[in-house]
C-alpha positions as CSV (number, residue, x, y, z in Angstrom):
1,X,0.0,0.0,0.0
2,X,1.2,3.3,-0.9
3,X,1.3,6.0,1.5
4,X,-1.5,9.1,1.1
5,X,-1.4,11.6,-1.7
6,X,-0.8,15.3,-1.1
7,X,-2.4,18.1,-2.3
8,X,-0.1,18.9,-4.6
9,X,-1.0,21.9,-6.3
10,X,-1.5,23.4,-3.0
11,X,1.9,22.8,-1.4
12,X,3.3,24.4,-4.7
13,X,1.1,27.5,-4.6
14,X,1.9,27.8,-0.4
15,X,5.9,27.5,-1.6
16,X,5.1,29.9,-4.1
17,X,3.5,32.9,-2.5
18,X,4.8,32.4,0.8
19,X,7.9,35.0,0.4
20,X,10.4,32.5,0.6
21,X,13.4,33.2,-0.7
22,X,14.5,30.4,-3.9
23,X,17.4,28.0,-2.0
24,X,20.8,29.4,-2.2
25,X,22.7,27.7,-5.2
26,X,25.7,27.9,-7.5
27,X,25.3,28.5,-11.0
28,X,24.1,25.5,-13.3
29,X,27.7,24.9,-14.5
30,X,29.1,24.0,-10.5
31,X,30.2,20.5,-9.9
32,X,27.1,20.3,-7.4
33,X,24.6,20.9,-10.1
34,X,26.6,18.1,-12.2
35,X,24.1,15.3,-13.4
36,X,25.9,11.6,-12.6
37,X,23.7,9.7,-13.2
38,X,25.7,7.8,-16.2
39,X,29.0,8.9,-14.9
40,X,31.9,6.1,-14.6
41,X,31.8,4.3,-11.3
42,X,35.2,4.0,-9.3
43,X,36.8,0.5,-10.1
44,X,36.8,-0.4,-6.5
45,X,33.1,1.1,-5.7
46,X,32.1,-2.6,-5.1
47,X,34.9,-3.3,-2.1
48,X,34.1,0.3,-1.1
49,X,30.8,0.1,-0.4
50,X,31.3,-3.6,1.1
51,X,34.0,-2.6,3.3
52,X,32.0,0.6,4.4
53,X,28.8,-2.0,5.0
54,X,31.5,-4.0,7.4
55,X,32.1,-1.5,9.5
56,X,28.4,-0.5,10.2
57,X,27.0,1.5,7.5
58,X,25.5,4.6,8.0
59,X,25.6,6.0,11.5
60,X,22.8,5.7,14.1
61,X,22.7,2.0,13.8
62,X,23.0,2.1,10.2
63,X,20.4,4.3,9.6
64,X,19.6,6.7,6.7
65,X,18.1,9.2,9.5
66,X,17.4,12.9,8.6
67,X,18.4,15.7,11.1
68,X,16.1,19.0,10.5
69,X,18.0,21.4,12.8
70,X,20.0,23.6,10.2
71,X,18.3,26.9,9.6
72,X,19.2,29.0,6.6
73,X,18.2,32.8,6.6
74,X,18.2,34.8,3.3
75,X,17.9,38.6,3.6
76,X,15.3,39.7,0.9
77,X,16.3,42.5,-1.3
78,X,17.2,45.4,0.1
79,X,16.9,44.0,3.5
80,X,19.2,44.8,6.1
81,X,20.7,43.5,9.4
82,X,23.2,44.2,12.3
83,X,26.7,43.1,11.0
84,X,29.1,41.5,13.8
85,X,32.7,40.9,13.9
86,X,34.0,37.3,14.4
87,X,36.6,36.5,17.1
88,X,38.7,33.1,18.0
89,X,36.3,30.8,20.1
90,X,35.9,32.4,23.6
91,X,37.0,28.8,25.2
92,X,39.2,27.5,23.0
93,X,40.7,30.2,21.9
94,X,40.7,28.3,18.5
95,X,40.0,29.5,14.7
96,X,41.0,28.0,11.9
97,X,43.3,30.1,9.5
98,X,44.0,31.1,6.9
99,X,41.3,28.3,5.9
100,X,38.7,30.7,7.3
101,X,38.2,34.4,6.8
102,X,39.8,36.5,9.0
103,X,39.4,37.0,12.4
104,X,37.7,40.7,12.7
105,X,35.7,39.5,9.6
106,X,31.4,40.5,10.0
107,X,28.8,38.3,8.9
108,X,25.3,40.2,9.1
109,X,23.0,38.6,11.4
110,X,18.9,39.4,11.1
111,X,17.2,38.8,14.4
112,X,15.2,36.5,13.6
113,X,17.9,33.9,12.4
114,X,19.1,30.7,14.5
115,X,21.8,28.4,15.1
116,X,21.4,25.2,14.0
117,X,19.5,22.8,16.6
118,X,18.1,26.3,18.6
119,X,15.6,28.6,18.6
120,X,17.6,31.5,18.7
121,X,21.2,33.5,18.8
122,X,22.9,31.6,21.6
123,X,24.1,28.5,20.7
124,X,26.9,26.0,23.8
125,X,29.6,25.8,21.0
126,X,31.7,23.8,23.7
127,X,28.9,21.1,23.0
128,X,27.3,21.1,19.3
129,X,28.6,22.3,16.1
130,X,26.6,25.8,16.2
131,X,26.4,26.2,12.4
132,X,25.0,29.5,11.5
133,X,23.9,30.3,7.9
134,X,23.0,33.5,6.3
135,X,22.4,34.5,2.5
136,X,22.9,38.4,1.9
137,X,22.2,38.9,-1.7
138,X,25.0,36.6,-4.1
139,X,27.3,36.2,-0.5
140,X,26.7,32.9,1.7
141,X,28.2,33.2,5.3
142,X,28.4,30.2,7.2
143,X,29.9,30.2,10.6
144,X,31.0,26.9,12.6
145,X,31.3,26.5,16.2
146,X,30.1,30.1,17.0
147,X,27.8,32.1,19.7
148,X,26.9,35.4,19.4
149,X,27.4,37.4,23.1
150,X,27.9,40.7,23.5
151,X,28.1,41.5,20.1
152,X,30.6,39.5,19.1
153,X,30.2,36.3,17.1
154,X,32.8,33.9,18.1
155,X,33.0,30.8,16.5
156,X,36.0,28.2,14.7
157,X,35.4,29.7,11.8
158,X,33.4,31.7,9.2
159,X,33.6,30.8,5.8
160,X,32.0,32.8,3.0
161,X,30.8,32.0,-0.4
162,X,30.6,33.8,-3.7
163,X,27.1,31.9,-5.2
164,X,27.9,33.9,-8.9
165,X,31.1,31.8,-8.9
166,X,31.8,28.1,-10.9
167,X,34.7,27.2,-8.0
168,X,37.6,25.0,-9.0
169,X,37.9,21.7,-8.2
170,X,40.0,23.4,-5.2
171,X,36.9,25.1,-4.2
172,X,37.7,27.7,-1.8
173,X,41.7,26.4,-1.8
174,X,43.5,23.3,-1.1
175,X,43.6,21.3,1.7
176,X,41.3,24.4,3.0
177,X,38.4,23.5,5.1
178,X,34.8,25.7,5.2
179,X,32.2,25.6,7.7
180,X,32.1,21.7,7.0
181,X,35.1,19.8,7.2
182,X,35.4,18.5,3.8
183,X,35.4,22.5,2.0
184,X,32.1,22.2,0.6
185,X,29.1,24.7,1.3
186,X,26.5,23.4,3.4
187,X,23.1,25.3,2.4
188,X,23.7,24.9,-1.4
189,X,23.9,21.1,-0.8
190,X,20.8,20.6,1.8
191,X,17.5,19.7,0.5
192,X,14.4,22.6,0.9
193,X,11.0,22.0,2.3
194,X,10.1,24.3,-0.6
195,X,12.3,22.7,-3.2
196,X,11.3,19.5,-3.2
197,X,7.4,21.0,-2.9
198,X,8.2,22.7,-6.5
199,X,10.0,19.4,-7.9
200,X,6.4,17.3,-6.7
201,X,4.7,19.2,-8.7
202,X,6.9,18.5,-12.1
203,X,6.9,15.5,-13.4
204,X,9.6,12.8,-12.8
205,X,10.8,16.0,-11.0
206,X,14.0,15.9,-8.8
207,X,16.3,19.0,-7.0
208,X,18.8,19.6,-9.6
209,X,22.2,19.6,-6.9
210,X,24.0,16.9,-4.8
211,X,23.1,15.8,-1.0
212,X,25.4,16.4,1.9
213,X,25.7,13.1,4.0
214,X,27.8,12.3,6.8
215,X,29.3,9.6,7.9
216,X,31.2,8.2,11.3
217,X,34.9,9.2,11.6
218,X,36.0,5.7,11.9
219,X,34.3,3.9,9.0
220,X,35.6,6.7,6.5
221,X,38.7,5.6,4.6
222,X,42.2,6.8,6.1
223,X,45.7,5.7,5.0
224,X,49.2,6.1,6.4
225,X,51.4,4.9,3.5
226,X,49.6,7.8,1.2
227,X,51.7,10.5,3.3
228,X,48.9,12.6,4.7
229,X,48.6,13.7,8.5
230,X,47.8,10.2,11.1
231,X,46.7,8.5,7.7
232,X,44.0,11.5,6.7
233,X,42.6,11.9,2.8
234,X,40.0,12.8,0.5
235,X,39.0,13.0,-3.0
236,X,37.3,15.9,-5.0
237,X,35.5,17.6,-5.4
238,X,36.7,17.6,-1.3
239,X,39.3,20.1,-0.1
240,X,40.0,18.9,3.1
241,X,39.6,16.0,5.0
242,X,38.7,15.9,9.2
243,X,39.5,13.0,11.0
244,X,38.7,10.0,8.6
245,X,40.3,6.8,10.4
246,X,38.9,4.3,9.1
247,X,40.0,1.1,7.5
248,X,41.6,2.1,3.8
249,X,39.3,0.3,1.5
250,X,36.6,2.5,3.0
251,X,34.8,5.2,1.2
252,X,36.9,8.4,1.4
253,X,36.3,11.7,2.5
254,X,34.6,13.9,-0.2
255,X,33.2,10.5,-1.7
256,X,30.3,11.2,-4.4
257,X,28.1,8.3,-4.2
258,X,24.9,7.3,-6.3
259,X,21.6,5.0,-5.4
260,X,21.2,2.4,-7.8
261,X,18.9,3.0,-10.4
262,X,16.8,0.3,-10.4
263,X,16.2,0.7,-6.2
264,X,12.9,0.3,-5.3
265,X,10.8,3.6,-4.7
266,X,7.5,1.6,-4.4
267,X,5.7,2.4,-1.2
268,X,7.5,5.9,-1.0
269,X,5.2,9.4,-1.4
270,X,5.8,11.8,-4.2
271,X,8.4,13.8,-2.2
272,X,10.5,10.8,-0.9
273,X,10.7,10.0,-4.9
274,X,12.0,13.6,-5.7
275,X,14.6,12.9,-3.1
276,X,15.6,9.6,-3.9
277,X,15.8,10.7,-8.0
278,X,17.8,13.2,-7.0
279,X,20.7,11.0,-5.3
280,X,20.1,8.9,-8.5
281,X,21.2,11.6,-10.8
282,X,23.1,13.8,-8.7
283,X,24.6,12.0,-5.9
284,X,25.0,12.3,-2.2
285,X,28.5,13.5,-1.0
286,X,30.3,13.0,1.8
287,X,31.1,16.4,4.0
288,X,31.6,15.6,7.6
289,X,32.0,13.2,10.3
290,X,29.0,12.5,12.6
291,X,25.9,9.9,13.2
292,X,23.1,11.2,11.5
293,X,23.4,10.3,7.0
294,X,21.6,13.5,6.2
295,X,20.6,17.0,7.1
296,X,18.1,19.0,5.2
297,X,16.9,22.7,5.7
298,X,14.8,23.2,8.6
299,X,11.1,24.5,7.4
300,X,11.7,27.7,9.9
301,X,12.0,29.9,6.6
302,X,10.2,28.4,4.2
303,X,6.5,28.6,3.1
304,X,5.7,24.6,3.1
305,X,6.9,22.5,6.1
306,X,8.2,18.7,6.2
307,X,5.4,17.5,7.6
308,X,3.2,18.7,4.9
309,X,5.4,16.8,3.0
310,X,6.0,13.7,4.8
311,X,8.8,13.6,5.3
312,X,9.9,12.3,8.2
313,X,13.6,11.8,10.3
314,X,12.9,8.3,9.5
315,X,11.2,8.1,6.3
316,X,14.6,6.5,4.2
317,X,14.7,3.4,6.8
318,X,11.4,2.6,9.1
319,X,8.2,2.1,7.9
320,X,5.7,1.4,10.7
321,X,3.4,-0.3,7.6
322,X,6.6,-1.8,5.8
323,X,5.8,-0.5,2.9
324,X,8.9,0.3,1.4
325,X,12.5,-0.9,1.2
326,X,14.7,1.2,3.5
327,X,17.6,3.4,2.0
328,X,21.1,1.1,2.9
329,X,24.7,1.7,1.9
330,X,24.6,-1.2,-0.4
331,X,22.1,0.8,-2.8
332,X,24.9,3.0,-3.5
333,X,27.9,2.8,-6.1
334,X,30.9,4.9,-5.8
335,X,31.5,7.6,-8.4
336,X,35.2,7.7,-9.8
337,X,36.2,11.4,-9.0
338,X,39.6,11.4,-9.1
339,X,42.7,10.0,-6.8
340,X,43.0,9.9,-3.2
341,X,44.7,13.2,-1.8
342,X,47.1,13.0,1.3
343,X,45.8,15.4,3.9
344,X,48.0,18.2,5.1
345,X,46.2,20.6,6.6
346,X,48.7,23.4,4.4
347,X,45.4,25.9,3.5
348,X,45.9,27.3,0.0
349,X,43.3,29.9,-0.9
350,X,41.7,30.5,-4.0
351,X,41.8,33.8,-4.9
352,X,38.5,35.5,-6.5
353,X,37.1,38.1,-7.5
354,X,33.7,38.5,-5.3
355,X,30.8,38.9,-7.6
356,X,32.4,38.5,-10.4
357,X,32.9,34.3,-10.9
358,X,36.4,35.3,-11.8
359,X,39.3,33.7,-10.5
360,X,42.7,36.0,-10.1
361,X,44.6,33.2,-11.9
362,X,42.8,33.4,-14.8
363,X,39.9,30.6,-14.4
364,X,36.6,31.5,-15.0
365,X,33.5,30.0,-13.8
């Protein structure tokens, strides 16, 4: 038995006029928006995925589990909003450079935004990861580890984002890490309450970008012999690896896998399928170490919620009816994206133009 129709056409027209910003995203020609769905699988996908399936899976007791908690503001046009300086975390002391911006750096914070997992702008960065994420016009800012007290945002980092740019396979520089630890952007890559209501309503529709997913520390690949830092790597389109030490033939930092395409969407709603199209033709890719396999946008700033949607944290592997095959490492092949890259934690920038997609070295996006 299938689970319950929506009202389509209504969840659209809610997404529609609800004054919701459009999701932030890179221009159509970034590696995120790249469609690989007939793209060359890595010659060792099969032992990858096996060996990643040995050592548990997915996190949560190999779960595909959805965490909600991220929030993503988006000033409208002309909008504005208090603009604070960043400084080193107030315990720690910490902040990474020069992989970051630099310390003294402002990110413009609207009142009404949130840190990820709280309701508001206070956030125990000794205890959670404290992402904040703000969209002021063409400029993502996404802050890691941070609190705002006094004024002052303090945090690990702050990385920004020019969204008219086509990156390098670098991205923001080499062996540089972002507001996730392997360089990518985080709201560009999360899936939107609002998004996935406009792709419902088109058929065979899906969201046109990648998937950030997660994955335990210890069942991500790591290898000493390659040279990098206690055994660390990734692969593009990564820039940085965290603290990968798994066993080698595991799947790597930065890996860009994709679900089979015959796996079975029977029994899943019309917004599960958009979802699960989407990793088909544009891949989920690994950007941190952690439990939970996938965030998405929280609804707080969109026009059409989750639940309108059903979709649920649990929707990819428990189905109280079981009406439909859960979501398992196993239903994924590993794209080939390039060779393993020793992790040395020696940032190189990219230099850009902001605004521009133009790269100082002469690439242009």
């Amino acid at each position: 038995m299938r689970h319950a129709s929506y009202a389509l056409p209504v969840l659209l027209l809610v997404a529609l006029t609800s004054g919701a910003a459009p999701a932030p995203r890179f221009p159509s020609a970034a590696v995120w928006h790249q469609d690989i769905s007939t793209a060359a699988t890595h010659p060792d996908s099969t032992d990858m995925i096996a060996t990643l399936a040995k050592v548990g899976g997915w996190g949560n007791s190999n779960r595909m589990q959805i965490d909600f908690s991220l929030h993503v503001r988006q000033l409208a046009p002309g909008e504005s909003a208090p603009r604070h300086p960043v400084i080193a975390h107030r315990i720690y002391g910490d902040y990474y450079l020069p992989d970051c911006e630099p310390l003294g750096s402002t990110m413009p914070v609207p009142a009404d935004a949130a840190f990820e997992g709280n309701a508001g702008l206070a956030c125990d960065n000794t205890a959670a990861d404290c992402h904040l994420i703000v969209v002021e016009g063409q400029t993502l800012y996404e802050l890691y580890a941070g609190n705002l007290q006094d004024g002052v945002l303090d945090a690990m980092c702050l990385a920004v984002w020019d969204l008219a740019t086509v990156y390098p396979p670098q991205g923001r520089g080499e062996h540089c890490t972002s507001a996730d630890a392997a360089g990518f952007p985080i709201a560009p890559l999360l899936p939107n309450a609002d998004g996935v209501a406009a792709a419902v309503a088109q058929p065979d529709g899906d969201l046109g970008h990648a998937i950030r997913f997660i994955l335990p520390n210890n069942r991500m690949a790591s290898d000493a012999p390659l040279g990098g830092v206690g055994g660390r790597l990734y692969v593009r389109p990564a820039s940085h690896a965290g603290s990968p030490s798994g066993p080698v033939g595991s799947v790597p930092y930065g890996a860009r896998l994709r679900l089979r395409a015959d796996f079975d969407m029977s029994g899943y709603n019309d917004a599960a399928r958009v979802i699960l199209r989407t990793m088909q033709r544009y891949g989920i890719v690994l950007a941190d170490g952690g439990n939970i396999a996938l965030t998405f946008e929280s609804d707080r700033h969109t026009g059409t919620t989750w639940a309108a949607l059903g979709i649920t944290s649990h929707v990819f592997w428990s189905d109280s009816d079981g009406n439909h095959s859960p979501v398992k490492v196993t239903d994924f092949s590993v794209i080939d994206t390039g060779p393993r890259i020793a992790e040395t934690y020696d940032c190189v920038r990219t230099p850009i133009v902001p605004g521009q997609g133009i790269f100082r070295d002469g690439f242009e996006g």
